[in-house]
HTML snippet that shows the backbone in 3Dmol.js (N, CA, C, O; Angstrom):
<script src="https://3Dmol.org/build/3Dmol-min.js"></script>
<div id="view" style="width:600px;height:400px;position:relative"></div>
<script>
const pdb = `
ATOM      1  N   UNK A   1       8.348  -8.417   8.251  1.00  0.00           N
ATOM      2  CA  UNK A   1       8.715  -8.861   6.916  1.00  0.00           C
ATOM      3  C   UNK A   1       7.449  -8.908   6.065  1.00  0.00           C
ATOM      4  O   UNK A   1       6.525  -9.623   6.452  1.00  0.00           O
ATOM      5  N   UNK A   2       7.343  -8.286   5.070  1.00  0.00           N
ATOM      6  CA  UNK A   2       6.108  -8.315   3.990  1.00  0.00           C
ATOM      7  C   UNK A   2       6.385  -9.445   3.085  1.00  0.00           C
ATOM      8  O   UNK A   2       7.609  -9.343   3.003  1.00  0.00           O
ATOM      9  N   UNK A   3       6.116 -10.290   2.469  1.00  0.00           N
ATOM     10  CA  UNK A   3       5.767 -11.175   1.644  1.00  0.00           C
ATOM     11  C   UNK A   3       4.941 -10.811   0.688  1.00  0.00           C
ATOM     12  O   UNK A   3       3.789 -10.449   0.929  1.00  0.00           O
ATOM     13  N   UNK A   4       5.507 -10.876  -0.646  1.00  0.00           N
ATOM     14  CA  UNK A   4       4.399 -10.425  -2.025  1.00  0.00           C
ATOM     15  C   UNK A   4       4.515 -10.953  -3.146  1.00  0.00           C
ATOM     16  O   UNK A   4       5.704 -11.246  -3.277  1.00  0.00           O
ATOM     17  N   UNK A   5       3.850 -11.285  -4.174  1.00  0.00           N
ATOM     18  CA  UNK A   5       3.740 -12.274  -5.248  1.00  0.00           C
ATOM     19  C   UNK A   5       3.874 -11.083  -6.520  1.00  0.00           C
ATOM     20  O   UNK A   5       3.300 -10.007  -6.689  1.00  0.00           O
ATOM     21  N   UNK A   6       4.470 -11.507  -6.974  1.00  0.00           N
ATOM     22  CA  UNK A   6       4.517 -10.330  -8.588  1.00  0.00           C
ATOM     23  C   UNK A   6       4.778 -11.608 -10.088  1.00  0.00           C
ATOM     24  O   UNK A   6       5.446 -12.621 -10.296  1.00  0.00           O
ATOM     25  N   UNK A   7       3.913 -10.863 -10.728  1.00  0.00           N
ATOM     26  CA  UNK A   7       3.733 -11.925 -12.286  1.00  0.00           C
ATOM     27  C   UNK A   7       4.560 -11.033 -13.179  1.00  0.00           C
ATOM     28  O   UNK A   7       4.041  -9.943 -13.424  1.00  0.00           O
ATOM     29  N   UNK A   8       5.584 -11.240 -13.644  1.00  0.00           N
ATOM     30  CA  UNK A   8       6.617 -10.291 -15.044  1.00  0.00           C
ATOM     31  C   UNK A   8       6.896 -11.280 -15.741  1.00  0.00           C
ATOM     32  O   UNK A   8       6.893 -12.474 -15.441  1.00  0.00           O
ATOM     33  N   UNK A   9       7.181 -10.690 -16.836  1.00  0.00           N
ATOM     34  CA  UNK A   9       7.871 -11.314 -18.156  1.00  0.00           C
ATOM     35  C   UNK A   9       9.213 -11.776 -17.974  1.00  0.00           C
ATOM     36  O   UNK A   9       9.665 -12.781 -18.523  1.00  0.00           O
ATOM     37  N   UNK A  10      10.137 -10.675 -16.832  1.00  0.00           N
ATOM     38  CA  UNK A  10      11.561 -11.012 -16.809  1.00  0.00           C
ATOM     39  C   UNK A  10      12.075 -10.720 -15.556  1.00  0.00           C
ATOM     40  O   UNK A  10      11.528  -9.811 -14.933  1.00  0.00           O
ATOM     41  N   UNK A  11      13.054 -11.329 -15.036  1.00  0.00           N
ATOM     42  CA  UNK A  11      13.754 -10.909 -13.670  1.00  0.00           C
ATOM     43  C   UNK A  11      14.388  -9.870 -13.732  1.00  0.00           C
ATOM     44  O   UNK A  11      14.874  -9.548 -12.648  1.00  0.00           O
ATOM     45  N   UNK A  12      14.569  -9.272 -14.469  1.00  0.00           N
ATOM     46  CA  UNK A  12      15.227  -7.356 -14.330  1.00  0.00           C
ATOM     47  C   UNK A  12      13.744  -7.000 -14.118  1.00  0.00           C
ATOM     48  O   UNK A  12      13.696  -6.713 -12.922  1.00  0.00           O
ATOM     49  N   UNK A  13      12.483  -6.862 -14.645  1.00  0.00           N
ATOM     50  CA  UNK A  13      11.461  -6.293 -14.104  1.00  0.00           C
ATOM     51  C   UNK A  13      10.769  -6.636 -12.714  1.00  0.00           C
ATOM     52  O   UNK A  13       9.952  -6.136 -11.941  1.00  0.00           O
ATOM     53  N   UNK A  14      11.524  -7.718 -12.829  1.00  0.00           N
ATOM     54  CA  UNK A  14      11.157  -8.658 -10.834  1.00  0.00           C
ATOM     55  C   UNK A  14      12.040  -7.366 -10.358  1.00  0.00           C
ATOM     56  O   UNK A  14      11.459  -6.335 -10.019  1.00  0.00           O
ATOM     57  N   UNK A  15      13.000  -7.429 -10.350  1.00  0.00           N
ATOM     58  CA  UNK A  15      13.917  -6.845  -9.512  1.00  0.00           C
ATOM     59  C   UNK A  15      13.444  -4.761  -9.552  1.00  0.00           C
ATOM     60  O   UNK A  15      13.426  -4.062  -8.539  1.00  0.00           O
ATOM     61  N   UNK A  16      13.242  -4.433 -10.483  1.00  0.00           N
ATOM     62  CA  UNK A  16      12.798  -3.322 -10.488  1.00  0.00           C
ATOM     63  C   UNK A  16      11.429  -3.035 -10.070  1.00  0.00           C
ATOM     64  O   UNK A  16      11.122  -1.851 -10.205  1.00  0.00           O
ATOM     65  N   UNK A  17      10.929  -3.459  -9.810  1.00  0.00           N
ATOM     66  CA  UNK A  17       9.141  -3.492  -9.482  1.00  0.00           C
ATOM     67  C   UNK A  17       9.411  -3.972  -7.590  1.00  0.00           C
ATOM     68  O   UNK A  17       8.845  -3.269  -6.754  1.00  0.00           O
ATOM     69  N   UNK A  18      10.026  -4.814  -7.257  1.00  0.00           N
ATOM     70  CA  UNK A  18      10.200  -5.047  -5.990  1.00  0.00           C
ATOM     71  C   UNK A  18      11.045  -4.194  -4.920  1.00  0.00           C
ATOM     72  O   UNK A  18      10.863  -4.142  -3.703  1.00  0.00           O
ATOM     73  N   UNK A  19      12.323  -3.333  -5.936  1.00  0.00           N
ATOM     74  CA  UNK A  19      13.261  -2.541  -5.049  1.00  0.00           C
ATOM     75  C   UNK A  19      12.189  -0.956  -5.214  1.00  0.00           C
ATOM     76  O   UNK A  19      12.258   0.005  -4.448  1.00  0.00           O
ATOM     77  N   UNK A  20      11.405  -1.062  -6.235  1.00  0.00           N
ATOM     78  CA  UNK A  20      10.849   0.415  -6.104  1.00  0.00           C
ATOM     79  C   UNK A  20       9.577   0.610  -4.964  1.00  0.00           C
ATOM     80  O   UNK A  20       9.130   1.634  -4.447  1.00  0.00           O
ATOM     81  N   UNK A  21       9.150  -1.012  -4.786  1.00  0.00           N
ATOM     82  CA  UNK A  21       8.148  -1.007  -3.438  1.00  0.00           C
ATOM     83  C   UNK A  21       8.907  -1.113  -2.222  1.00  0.00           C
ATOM     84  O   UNK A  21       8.600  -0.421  -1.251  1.00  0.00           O
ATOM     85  N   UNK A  22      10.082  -2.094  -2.179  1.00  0.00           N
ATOM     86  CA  UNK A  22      10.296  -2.596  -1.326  1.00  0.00           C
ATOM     87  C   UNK A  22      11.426  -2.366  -0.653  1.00  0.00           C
ATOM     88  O   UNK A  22      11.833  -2.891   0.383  1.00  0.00           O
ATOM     89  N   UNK A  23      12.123  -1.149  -1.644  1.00  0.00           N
ATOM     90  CA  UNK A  23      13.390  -1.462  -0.946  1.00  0.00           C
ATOM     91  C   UNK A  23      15.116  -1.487  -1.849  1.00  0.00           C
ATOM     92  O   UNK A  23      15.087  -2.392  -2.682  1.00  0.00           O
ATOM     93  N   UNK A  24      16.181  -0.909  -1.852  1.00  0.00           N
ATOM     94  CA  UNK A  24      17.094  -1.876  -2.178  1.00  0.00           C
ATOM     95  C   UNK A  24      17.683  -3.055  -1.432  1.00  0.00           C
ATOM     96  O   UNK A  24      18.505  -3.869  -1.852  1.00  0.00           O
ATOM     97  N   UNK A  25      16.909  -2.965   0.157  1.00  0.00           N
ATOM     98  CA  UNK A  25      17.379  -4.543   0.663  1.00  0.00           C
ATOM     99  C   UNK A  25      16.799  -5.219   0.786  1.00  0.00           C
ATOM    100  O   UNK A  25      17.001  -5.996   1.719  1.00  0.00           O
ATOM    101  N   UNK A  26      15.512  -5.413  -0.198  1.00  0.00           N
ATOM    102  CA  UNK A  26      14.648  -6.427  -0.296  1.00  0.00           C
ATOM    103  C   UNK A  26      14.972  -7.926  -0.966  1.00  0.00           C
ATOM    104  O   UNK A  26      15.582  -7.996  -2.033  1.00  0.00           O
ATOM    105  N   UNK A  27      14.614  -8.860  -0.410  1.00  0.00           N
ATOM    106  CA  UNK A  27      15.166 -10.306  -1.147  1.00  0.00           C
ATOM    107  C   UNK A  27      14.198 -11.164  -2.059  1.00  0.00           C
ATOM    108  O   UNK A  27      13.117 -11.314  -1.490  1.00  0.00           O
ATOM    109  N   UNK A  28      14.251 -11.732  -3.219  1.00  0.00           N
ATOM    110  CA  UNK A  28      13.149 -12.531  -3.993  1.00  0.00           C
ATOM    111  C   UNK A  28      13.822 -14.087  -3.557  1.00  0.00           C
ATOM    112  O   UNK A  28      14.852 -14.583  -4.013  1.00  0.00           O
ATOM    113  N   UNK A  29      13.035 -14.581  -2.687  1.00  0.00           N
ATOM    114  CA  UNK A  29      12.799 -15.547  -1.862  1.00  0.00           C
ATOM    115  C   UNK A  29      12.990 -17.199  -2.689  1.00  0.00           C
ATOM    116  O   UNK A  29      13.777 -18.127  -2.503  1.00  0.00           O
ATOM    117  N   UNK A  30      11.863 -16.985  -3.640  1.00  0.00           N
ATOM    118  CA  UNK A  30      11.299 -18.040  -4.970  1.00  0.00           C
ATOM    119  C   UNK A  30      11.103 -17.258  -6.056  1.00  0.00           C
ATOM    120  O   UNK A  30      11.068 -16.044  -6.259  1.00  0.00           O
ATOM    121  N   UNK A  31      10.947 -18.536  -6.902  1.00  0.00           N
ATOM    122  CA  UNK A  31      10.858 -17.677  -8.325  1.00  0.00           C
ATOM    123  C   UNK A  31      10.984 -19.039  -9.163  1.00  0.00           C
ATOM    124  O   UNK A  31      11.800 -19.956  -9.072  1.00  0.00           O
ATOM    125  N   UNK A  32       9.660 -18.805 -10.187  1.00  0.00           N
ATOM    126  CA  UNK A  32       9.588 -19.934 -10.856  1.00  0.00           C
ATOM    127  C   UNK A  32       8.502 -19.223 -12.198  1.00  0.00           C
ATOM    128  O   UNK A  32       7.727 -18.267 -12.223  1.00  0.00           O
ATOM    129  N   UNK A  33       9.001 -20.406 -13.371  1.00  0.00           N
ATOM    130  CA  UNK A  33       8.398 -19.738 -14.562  1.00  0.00           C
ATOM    131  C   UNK A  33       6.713 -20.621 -14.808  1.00  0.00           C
ATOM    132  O   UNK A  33       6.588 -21.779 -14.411  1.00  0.00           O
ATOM    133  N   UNK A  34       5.546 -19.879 -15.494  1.00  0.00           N
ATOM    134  CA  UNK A  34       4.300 -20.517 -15.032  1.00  0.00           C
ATOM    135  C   UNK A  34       3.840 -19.923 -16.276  1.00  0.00           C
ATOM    136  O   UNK A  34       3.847 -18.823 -16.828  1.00  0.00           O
ATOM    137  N   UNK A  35       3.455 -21.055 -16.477  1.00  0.00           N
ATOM    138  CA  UNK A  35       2.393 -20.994 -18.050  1.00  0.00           C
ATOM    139  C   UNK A  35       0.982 -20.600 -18.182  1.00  0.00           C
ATOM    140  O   UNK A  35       0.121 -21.292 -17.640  1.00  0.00           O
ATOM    141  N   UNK A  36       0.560 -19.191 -19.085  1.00  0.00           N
ATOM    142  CA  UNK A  36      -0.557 -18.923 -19.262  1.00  0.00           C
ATOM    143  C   UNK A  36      -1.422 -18.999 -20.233  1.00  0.00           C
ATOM    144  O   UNK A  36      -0.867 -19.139 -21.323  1.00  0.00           O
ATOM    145  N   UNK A  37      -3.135 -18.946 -20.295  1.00  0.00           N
ATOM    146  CA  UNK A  37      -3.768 -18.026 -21.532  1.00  0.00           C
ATOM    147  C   UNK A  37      -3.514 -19.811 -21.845  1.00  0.00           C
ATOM    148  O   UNK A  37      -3.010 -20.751 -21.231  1.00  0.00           O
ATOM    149  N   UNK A  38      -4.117 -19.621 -23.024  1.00  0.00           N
ATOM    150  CA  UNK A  38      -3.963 -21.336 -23.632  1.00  0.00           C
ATOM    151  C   UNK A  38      -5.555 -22.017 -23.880  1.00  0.00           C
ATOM    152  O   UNK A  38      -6.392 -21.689 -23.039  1.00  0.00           O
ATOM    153  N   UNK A  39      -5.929 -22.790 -24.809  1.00  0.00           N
ATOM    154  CA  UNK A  39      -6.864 -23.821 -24.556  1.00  0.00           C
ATOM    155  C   UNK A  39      -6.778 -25.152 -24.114  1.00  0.00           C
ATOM    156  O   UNK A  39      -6.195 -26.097 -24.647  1.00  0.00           O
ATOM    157  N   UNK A  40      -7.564 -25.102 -22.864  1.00  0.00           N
ATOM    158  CA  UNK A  40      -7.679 -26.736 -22.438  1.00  0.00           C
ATOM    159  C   UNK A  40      -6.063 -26.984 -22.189  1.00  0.00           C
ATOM    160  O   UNK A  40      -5.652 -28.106 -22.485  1.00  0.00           O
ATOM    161  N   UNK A  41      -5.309 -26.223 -21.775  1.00  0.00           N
ATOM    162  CA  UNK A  41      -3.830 -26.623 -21.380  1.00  0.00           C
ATOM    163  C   UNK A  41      -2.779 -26.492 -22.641  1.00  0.00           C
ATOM    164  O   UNK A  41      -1.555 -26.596 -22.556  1.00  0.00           O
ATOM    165  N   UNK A  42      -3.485 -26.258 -23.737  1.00  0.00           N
ATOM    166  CA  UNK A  42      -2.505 -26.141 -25.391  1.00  0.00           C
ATOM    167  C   UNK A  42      -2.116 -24.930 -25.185  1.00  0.00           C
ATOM    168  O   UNK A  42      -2.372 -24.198 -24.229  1.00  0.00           O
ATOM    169  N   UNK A  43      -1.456 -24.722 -26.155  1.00  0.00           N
ATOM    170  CA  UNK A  43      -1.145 -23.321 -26.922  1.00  0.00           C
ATOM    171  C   UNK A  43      -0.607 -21.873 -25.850  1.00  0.00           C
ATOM    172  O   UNK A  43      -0.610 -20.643 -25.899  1.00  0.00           O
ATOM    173  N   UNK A  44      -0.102 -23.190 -24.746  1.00  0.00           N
ATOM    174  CA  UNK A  44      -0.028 -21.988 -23.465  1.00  0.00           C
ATOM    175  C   UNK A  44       1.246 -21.299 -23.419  1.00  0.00           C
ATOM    176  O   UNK A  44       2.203 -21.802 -24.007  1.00  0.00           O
ATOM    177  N   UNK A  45       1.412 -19.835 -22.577  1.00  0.00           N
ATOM    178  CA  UNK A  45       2.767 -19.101 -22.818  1.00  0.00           C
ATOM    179  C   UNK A  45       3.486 -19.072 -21.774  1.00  0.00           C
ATOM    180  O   UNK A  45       2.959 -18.698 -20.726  1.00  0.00           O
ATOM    181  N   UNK A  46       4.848 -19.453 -21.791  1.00  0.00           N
ATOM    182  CA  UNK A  46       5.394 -19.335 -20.160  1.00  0.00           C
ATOM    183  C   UNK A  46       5.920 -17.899 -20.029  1.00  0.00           C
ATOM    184  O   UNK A  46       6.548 -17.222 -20.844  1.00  0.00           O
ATOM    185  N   UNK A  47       5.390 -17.542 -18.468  1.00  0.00           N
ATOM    186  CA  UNK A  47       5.850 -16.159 -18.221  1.00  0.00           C
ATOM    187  C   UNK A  47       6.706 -16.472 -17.302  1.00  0.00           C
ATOM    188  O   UNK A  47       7.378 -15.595 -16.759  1.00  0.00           O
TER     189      UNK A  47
END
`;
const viewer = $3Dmol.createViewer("view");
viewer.addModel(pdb, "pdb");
viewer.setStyle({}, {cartoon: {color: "spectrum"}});
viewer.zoomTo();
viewer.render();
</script>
């Protein structure tokens, strides 16, 4: 089983970026949205 971390904007690009490495019977395990870029913790963007 491979295990791999991918950063996208959207879960259709999760899903297309993972079945073109991995597979169409590949599974996304977790998945959570994470805030970037920003000052001192402000002005940050969730991807």
């Amino acid at each position: 089983m491979k295990v791999k971390k991918y950063m996208v904007t959207s879960m259709a690009e999760a899903r297309a970026q993972i079945q073109a490495e991995l597979g169409h019977d590949a599974v996304i395990l977790h998945s959570k949205e994470v805030e970037t870029g920003g000052f001192l913790g402000f002005l940050q963007k969730r991807n």
